[in-house]
N, C-alpha and C positions, 0 to 999 in steps of 0.2 A: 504494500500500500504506500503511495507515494504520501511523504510531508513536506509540510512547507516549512523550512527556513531563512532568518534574515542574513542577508550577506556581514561578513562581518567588517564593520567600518572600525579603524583605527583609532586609538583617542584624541590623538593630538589632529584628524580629519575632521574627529567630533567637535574636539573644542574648537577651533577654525570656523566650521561651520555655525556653529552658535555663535561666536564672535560676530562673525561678518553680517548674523541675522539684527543680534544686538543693535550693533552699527546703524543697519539701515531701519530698523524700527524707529532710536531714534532721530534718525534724518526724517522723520517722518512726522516725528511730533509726539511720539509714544514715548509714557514715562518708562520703561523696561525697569525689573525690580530682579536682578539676577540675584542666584545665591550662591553668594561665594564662600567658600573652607577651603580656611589652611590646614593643611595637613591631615590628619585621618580622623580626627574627633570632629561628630557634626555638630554637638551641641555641648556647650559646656557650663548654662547657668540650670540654675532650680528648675524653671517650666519647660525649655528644651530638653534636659533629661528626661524627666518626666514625660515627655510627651512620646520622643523615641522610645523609652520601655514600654509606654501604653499599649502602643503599638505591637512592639515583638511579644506581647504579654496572649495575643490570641493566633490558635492554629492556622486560622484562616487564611493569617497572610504570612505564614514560617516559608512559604518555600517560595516565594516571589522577593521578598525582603532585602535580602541580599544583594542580588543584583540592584536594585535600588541604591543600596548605599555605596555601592562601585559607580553608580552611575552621577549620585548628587555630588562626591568626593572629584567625582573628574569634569566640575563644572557644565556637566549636560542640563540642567537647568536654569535657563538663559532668562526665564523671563516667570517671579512669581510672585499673584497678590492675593490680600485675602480680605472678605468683604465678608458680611452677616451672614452666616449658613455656606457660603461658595469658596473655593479655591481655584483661581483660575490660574494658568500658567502652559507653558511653552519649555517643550524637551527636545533635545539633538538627540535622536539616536541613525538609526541607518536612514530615517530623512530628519526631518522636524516633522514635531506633532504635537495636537494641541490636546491639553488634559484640564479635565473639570473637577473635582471635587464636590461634591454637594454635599451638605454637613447637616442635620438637623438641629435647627438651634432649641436650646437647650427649655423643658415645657416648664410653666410658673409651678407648678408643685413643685419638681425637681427643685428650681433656684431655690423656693420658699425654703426647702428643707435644710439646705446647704447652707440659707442664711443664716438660719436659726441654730444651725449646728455651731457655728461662728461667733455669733454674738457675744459680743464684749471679747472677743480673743483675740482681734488684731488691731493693731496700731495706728495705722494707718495707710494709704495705697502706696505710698512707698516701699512700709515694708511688705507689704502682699506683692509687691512686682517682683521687688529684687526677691521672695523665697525666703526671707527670713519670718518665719512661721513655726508655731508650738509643735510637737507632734502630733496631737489630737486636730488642730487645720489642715496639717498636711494630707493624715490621714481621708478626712473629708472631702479636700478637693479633687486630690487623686483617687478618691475609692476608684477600683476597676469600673462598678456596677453602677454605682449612683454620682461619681465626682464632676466634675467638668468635662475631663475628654470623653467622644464619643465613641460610640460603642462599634462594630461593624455592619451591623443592621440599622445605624444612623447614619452610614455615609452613603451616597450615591457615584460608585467611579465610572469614568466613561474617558476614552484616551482614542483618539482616532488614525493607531497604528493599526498593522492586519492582526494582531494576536487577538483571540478569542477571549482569551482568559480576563476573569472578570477586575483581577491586579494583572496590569503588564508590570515592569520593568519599568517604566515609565513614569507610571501610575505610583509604587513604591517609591522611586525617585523622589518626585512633591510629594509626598508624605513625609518626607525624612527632610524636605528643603522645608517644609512646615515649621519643624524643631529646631532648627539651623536658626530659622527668620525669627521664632519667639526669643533666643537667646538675645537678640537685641532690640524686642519688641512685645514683651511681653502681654501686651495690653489687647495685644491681637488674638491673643484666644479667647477673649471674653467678648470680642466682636465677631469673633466666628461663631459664637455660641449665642450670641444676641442678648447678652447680657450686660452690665452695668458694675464692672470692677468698687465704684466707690460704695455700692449699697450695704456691703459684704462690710463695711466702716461704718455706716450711717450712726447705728446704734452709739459709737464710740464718741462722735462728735457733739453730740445734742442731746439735752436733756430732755424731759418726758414734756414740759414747758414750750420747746422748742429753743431753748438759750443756752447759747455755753458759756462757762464760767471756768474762772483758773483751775477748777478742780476736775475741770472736765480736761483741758486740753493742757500737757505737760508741754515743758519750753522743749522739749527731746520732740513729742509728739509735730509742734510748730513747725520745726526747721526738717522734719522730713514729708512735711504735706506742701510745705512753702519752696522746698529745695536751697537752703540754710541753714548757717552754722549759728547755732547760738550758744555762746559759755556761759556754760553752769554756772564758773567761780570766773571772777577776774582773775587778770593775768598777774604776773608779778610784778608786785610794788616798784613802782616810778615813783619821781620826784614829779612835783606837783609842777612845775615847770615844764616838764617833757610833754612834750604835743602828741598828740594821738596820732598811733603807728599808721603810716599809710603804706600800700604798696609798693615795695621795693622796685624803681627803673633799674631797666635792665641799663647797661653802659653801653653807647653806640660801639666802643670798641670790640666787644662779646660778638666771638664768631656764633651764627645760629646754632641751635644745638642742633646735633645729629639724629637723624632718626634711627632708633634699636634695628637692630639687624640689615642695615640699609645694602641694597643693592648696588651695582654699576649703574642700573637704569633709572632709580631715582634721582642721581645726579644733574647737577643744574647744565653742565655740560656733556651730553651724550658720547660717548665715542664708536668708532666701528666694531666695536667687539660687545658693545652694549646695545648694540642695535643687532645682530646677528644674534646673539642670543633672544632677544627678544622675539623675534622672528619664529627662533625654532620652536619658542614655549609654545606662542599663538599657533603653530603649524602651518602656518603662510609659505608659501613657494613667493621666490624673489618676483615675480611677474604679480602675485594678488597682492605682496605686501606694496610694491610698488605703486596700483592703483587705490589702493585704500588711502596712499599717501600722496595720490595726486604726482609722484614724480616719475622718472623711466626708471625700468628694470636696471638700464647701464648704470643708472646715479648710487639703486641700492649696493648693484656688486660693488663701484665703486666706495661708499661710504664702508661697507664689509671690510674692504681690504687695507683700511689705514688704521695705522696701531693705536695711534693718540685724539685726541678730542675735535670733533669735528666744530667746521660752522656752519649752521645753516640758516634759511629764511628760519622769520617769526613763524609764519603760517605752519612749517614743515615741524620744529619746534610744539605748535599748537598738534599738529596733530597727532604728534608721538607722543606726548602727556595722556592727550583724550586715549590712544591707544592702551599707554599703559595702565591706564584708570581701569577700563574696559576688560582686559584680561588678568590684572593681578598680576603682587610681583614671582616673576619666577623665581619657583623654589631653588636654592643652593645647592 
């Protein structure tokens, strides 16, 4: 019996391919919301943990998973948002394809119960974002059965590659760029879920009256709803003369500081050996990288083959930045 398989496309074709989609989405006027990972860890705050084990936590989707997380790790995911109930987004695999998500947002019993499980336990939405939560919160919002993430009979997948299967490859991918995207955006799964992050606080803030008062709201509680520092105790004893500390200026003299693990290609001056590497991460052939940059193939080989720091137009400048924005910096 004959089967169908996908040809198999290389990664650095894959990621090429997404790039140059990226690109021209937006030359187009499309906000594009890629999700990028460094290295092999997709998620590394409280709700992006949480969200990838919810996940691996059902059979349903044990044997499609994987692939997914080879596939979100190698930037095949070009393009991903999430809006009340939906997930919408764009995968490179052996074409591009577009994948939906549908998510049941979350029914008023459910929140009700969750809130009331809560009440008086958190601090405020600060700390509910960044995960710093009791164990009896935590418990609650991730229960498997009743917490916030949804179940598998609450999502709707639909991915318009040829695979049958009701998770593609694809499909796992944005699920796993889901967990990636809450690490820096935590707020987004309580809009996936169509729910209201500050309610889950309400209780904390106001009294039965409808007033708060100092006993309601501590100066710790203030500066993490206001996002400020406020001291508990003053600082150490001045003389009553000394002026109030301001902002230390930086000295024009102070070269910028360096960025942690900086690249060749972050440099303010490019050279030919930072532009060639560039090239090979993206997977561009000297001919596409050439027309993405608006100059001839000759000028690339040429900038390739000079050891030291190139010069070139603003414009050329302009769009090796935008490039390297676009695919991240190569790994070491």
């Amino acid at each position: 019996m004959a089967h169908w398989y996908p040809r198999y496309v290389p990664v650095g074709v894959r990621r090429a391919r997404a790039l140059r989609e990226r690109l021209s989405l937006r030359s187009r006027g499309v906000e594009v919301q890629p999700v990028d990972i460094r290295g092999r860890v997709i998620a590394r705050s409280f709700w992006g943990r949480r969200w990838c084990e919810h996940l691996e936590s059902f059979s349903d989707f044990e044997n499609r998973l994987p692939r997914g997380r080879t596939y979100v790790r190698n930037g095949a995911v070009y393009h991903l948002a999430i809006a009340p109930g939906e997930v919408e987004a764009r995968v490179a695999g052996s074409d591009l394809y577009r994948v939906t998500v549908g998510i049941r947002t979350l029914g008023r019993p459910a929140w009700k119960a969750i809130k009331a499980a809560c009440a008086g336990q958190i601090g405020s939405v600060l700390e509910l974002l960044q995960g710093r939560l009791s164990d009896h919160v935590m418990e609650v919002v991730t229960d498997r059965d009743t917490g916030l993430f949804p179940k598998p009979g609450e999502m709707d997948l639909a991915c318009d590659c040829p695979d049958r299967a009701t998770m593609c490859k694809h499909v796992a991918a944005v699920l796993y760029g889901v967990g990636s995207r809450l690490d820096g955006r935590p707020e987004l799964l309580f809009r996936l879920r169509g729910v209201d992050e500050a309610e889950l606080i309400a209780a904390d803030l106001t009294l039965p009256g409808g007033t708060a008062t100092a006993d309601t709201l501590e100066d710790g509680d203030l500066g993490d709803i206001f996002g400020i520092e406020l001291d508990a105790e003053p600082a150490a004893p001045t003389s009553s003369a000394t002026p109030p500390e301001t902002p230390a200026r930086v000295p024009t003299a102070t070269p910028p500081r360096a960025v942690p693990n900086a690249t060749p290609q972050q440099t303010a001056t490019p050279t030919g050996a930072a532009i060639a590497e560039l090239r090979a991460w993206c997977g561009f052939s000297v001919a596409e990288f050439a027309r993405l940059l608006q100059v001839s193939a000759a000028t690339v080989r040429r900038w390739e083959a000079v050891p030291g720091p190139l010069t070139l137009r603003a414009r050329t400048r302009e769009a090796l930045t935008e490039l390297r924005r676009e695919a991240g910096d190569p790994e070491p």
